[in-house]
N, C-alpha and C positions, 0 to 999 in steps of 0.2 A: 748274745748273752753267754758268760761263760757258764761253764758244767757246774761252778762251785756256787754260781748265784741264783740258777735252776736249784741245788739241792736246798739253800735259803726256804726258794719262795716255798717247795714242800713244807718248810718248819713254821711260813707265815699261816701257809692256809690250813695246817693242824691246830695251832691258835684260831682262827677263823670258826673250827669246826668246836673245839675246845667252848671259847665263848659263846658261840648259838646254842651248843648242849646247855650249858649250865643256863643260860637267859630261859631258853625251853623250858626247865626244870625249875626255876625260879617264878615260873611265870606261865602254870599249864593250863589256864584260863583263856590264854591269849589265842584269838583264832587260829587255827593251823592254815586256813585258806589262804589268809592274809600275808604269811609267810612262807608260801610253797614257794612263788620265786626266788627267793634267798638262798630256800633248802636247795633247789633245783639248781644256782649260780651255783654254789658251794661245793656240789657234787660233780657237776659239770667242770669247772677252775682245777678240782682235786683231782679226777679224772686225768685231763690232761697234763697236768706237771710233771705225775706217775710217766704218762705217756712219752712226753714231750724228755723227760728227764734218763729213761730207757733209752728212745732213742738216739740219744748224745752218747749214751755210755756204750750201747750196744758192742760198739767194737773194741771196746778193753775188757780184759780178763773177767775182771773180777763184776760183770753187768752180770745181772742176775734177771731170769726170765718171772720171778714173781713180781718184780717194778711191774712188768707187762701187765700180768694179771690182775694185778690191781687196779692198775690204771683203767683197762677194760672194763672191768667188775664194775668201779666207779662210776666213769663217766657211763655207762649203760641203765645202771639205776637213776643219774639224774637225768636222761634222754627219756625213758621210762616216764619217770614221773611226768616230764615237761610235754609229753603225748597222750599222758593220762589223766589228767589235771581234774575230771569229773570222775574219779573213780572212787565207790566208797570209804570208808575209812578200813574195813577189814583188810581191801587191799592195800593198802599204804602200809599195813602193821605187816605183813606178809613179804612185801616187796621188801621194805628193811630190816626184818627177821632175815630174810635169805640173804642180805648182802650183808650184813653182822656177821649171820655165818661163814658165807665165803668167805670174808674179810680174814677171818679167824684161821683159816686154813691155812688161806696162803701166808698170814706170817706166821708160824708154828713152821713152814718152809722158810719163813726169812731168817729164824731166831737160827735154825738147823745149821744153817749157809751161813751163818755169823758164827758160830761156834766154831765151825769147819776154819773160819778166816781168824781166827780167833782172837775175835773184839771182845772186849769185854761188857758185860751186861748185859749178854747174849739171852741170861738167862730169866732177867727181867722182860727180855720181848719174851719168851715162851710164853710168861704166868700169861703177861696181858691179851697175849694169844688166847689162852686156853680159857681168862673170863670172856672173851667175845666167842668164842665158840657157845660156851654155857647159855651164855647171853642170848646168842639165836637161837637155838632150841629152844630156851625156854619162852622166847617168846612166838616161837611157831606151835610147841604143843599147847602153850596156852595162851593163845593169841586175845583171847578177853582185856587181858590184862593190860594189850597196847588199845581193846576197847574204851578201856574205864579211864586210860587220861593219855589221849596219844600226844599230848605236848611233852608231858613227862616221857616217856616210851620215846618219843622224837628227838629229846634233852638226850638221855643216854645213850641212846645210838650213838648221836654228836659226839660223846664224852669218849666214850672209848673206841672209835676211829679218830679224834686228835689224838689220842694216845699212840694209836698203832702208827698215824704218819709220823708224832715225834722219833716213835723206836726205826721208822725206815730214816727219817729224818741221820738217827744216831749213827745208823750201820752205814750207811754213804757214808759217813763224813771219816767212818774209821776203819775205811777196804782201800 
Protein backbone atom coordinates (compact mmCIF):
# COMPACT_ATOMS: atom_id res chain seq x y z
CA UNK A 1 0.00 0.00 0.00
CA UNK A 2 1.57 3.24 -0.96
CA UNK A 3 2.22 6.28 1.74
CA UNK A 4 -0.37 8.48 -0.25
CA UNK A 5 -3.26 5.73 0.29
CA UNK A 6 -2.25 5.09 4.17
CA UNK A 7 -2.71 8.90 4.41
CA UNK A 8 -6.42 8.45 2.52
CA UNK A 9 -7.50 5.58 4.83
CA UNK A 10 -6.45 8.38 8.03
CA UNK A 11 -9.19 10.69 6.12
CA UNK A 12 -11.77 7.51 5.79
CA UNK A 13 -11.48 6.65 9.43
CA UNK A 14 -11.84 10.48 10.63
CA UNK A 15 -15.15 10.28 8.68
CA UNK A 16 -15.74 7.03 10.55
CA UNK A 17 -15.10 8.78 13.88
CA UNK A 18 -17.04 12.03 12.41
CA UNK A 19 -20.16 9.83 11.74
CA UNK A 20 -20.41 7.69 15.07
CA UNK A 21 -19.95 11.17 16.93
CA UNK A 22 -22.81 12.83 15.41
CA UNK A 23 -25.13 9.12 15.46
CA UNK A 24 -23.95 9.11 19.38
CA UNK A 25 -25.17 12.62 19.74
CA UNK A 26 -28.31 12.12 17.62
CA UNK A 27 -29.10 9.27 19.37
CA UNK A 28 -27.95 9.38 23.26
CA UNK A 29 -30.54 7.05 24.31
CA UNK A 30 -28.95 4.21 22.55
CA UNK A 31 -26.95 1.75 24.69
CA UNK A 32 -23.51 2.43 25.03
CA UNK A 33 -22.85 -1.31 25.70
CA UNK A 34 -24.26 -2.22 22.63
CA UNK A 35 -21.68 -0.04 20.82
CA UNK A 36 -18.40 -0.39 22.79
CA UNK A 37 -17.27 -2.77 20.05
CA UNK A 38 -17.55 -0.18 17.33
CA UNK A 39 -16.12 2.43 19.61
CA UNK A 40 -13.24 -0.06 20.51
CA UNK A 41 -12.76 -1.04 16.33
CA UNK A 42 -12.72 2.58 15.59
CA UNK A 43 -10.01 3.46 18.20
CA UNK A 44 -8.05 0.46 17.56
CA UNK A 45 -8.28 1.06 13.09
CA UNK A 46 -7.36 4.86 14.12
CA UNK A 47 -4.57 3.80 16.30
CA UNK A 48 -2.96 1.91 13.87
CA UNK A 49 -3.15 4.03 10.57
CA UNK A 50 -1.34 6.89 12.96
CA UNK A 51 0.94 3.96 13.60
CA UNK A 52 1.20 2.19 10.50
CA UNK A 53 1.33 5.75 8.55
CA UNK A 54 4.69 6.96 10.89
CA UNK A 55 6.14 4.14 10.20
CA UNK A 56 6.22 4.49 6.41
CA UNK A 57 7.13 8.13 6.82
CA UNK A 58 9.63 7.71 9.45
CA UNK A 59 12.55 7.98 7.37
CA UNK A 60 11.77 11.28 5.33
CA UNK A 61 12.33 14.59 6.65
CA UNK A 62 9.53 15.95 7.28
CA UNK A 63 7.84 12.52 9.57
CA UNK A 64 6.96 14.04 12.49
CA UNK A 65 7.01 12.19 16.06
CA UNK A 66 3.40 13.33 17.17
CA UNK A 67 1.86 10.77 14.05
CA UNK A 68 3.65 8.43 16.76
CA UNK A 69 1.96 9.73 19.61
CA UNK A 70 -1.21 9.70 18.58
CA UNK A 71 -1.24 6.74 17.17
CA UNK A 72 -0.05 5.23 20.73
CA UNK A 73 -2.40 7.48 22.59
CA UNK A 74 -5.10 6.01 20.30
CA UNK A 75 -4.85 2.58 19.84
CA UNK A 76 -4.07 2.49 23.88
CA UNK A 77 -7.46 3.82 24.71
CA UNK A 78 -9.09 1.45 22.44
CA UNK A 79 -6.88 -1.78 23.89
CA UNK A 80 -8.00 -0.05 27.20
CA UNK A 81 -11.39 -0.18 26.83
CA UNK A 82 -11.44 -3.54 24.82
CA UNK A 83 -9.78 -4.98 28.48
CA UNK A 84 -12.25 -3.14 30.36
CA UNK A 85 -15.37 -3.78 28.94
CA UNK A 86 -17.15 -4.22 32.64
CA UNK A 87 -15.92 -0.99 33.87
CA UNK A 88 -18.28 1.75 35.23
CA UNK A 89 -19.38 4.57 33.28
CA UNK A 90 -17.30 7.13 35.54
CA UNK A 91 -14.42 5.27 33.98
CA UNK A 92 -15.21 5.38 30.37
CA UNK A 93 -16.00 9.30 30.92
CA UNK A 94 -12.41 9.57 32.45
CA UNK A 95 -10.62 7.37 30.07
CA UNK A 96 -11.94 9.65 27.09
CA UNK A 97 -11.65 12.90 29.02
CA UNK A 98 -7.82 11.97 29.22
CA UNK A 99 -7.49 10.99 25.67
CA UNK A 100 -9.45 14.23 24.33
CA UNK A 101 -6.85 15.76 26.39
CA UNK A 102 -3.85 14.20 25.21
CA UNK A 103 -5.23 14.37 21.75
CA UNK A 104 -5.27 18.02 22.06
CA UNK A 105 -1.81 18.41 23.05
CA UNK A 106 -0.19 16.60 20.63
CA UNK A 107 -1.97 18.51 17.79
CA UNK A 108 -1.31 22.15 19.32
CA UNK A 109 2.44 20.27 18.42
CA UNK A 110 1.14 19.32 14.92
CA UNK A 111 -0.66 22.82 14.08
CA UNK A 112 3.28 24.28 15.53
CA UNK A 113 5.22 21.65 12.96
CA UNK A 114 2.80 22.85 10.31
CA UNK A 115 3.41 26.35 10.56
CA UNK A 116 7.07 25.80 10.91
CA UNK A 117 6.53 23.75 7.22
CA UNK A 118 4.36 26.35 6.25
CA UNK A 119 0.99 24.78 5.28
CA UNK A 120 -1.58 26.75 5.40
CA UNK A 121 -4.46 26.46 7.75
CA UNK A 122 -2.12 25.72 10.23
CA UNK A 123 -3.92 27.93 12.15
CA UNK A 124 -7.37 26.20 11.95
CA UNK A 125 -5.51 22.90 13.57
CA UNK A 126 -4.40 25.08 16.68
CA UNK A 127 -8.27 26.48 17.44
CA UNK A 128 -9.41 22.71 16.91
CA UNK A 129 -6.44 21.86 19.22
CA UNK A 130 -7.14 24.18 21.86
CA UNK A 131 -11.26 23.14 21.79
CA UNK A 132 -10.14 19.57 22.48
CA UNK A 133 -7.86 20.58 25.09
CA UNK A 134 -10.93 22.68 26.79
CA UNK A 135 -13.07 19.75 25.93
CA UNK A 136 -10.91 17.36 28.19
CA UNK A 137 -10.78 19.38 31.10
CA UNK A 138 -13.74 20.23 31.19
CA UNK A 139 -15.00 17.04 31.13
CA UNK A 140 -12.35 15.62 33.77
CA UNK A 141 -13.13 18.51 36.41
CA UNK A 142 -16.64 17.85 35.77
CA UNK A 143 -16.97 14.51 34.76
CA UNK A 144 -21.04 14.43 35.73
CA UNK A 145 -21.60 15.85 32.80
CA UNK A 146 -20.22 12.66 30.70
CA UNK A 147 -22.46 11.13 33.83
CA UNK A 148 -25.84 12.53 32.64
CA UNK A 149 -25.69 11.37 28.77
CA UNK A 150 -22.37 9.61 27.97
CA UNK A 151 -23.75 8.94 24.43
CA UNK A 152 -23.71 12.51 24.05
CA UNK A 153 -20.14 12.91 25.89
CA UNK A 154 -19.16 9.65 23.67
CA UNK A 155 -20.77 11.76 20.23
CA UNK A 156 -18.36 14.65 20.85
CA UNK A 157 -15.34 13.00 21.69
CA UNK A 158 -16.09 11.21 18.26
CA UNK A 159 -16.64 14.73 16.59
CA UNK A 160 -13.65 16.53 17.40
CA UNK A 161 -11.04 13.65 17.06
CA UNK A 162 -12.54 13.22 13.33
CA UNK A 163 -11.77 16.71 13.15
CA UNK A 164 -8.23 16.52 14.59
CA UNK A 165 -7.54 13.32 12.03
CA UNK A 166 -8.96 15.45 9.17
CA UNK A 167 -6.31 18.43 10.15
CA UNK A 168 -3.35 15.37 10.35
CA UNK A 169 -5.39 14.14 7.49
CA UNK A 170 -4.68 17.98 5.85
CA UNK A 171 -0.94 18.39 7.06
CA UNK A 172 0.35 15.08 5.37
CA UNK A 173 -1.05 15.73 2.35
CA UNK A 174 0.71 19.28 2.39
CA UNK A 175 4.64 18.37 3.89
Amino acid sequence: MSVKALHWFILIVAFMMLVSGIWFVAHPLASFVSFTSLIEGILLLAGLCFLVNYMRDKHEEQATRWILAEGCVTFLVGAILLMTRDSDTQSLVTTFGLWVLFSGVIHITASLKARDYGVSGWGWMLAISIVTILTGFFSLMNSSIGLISLGVTIGVYFIIQGLNAISTFYFMEHI
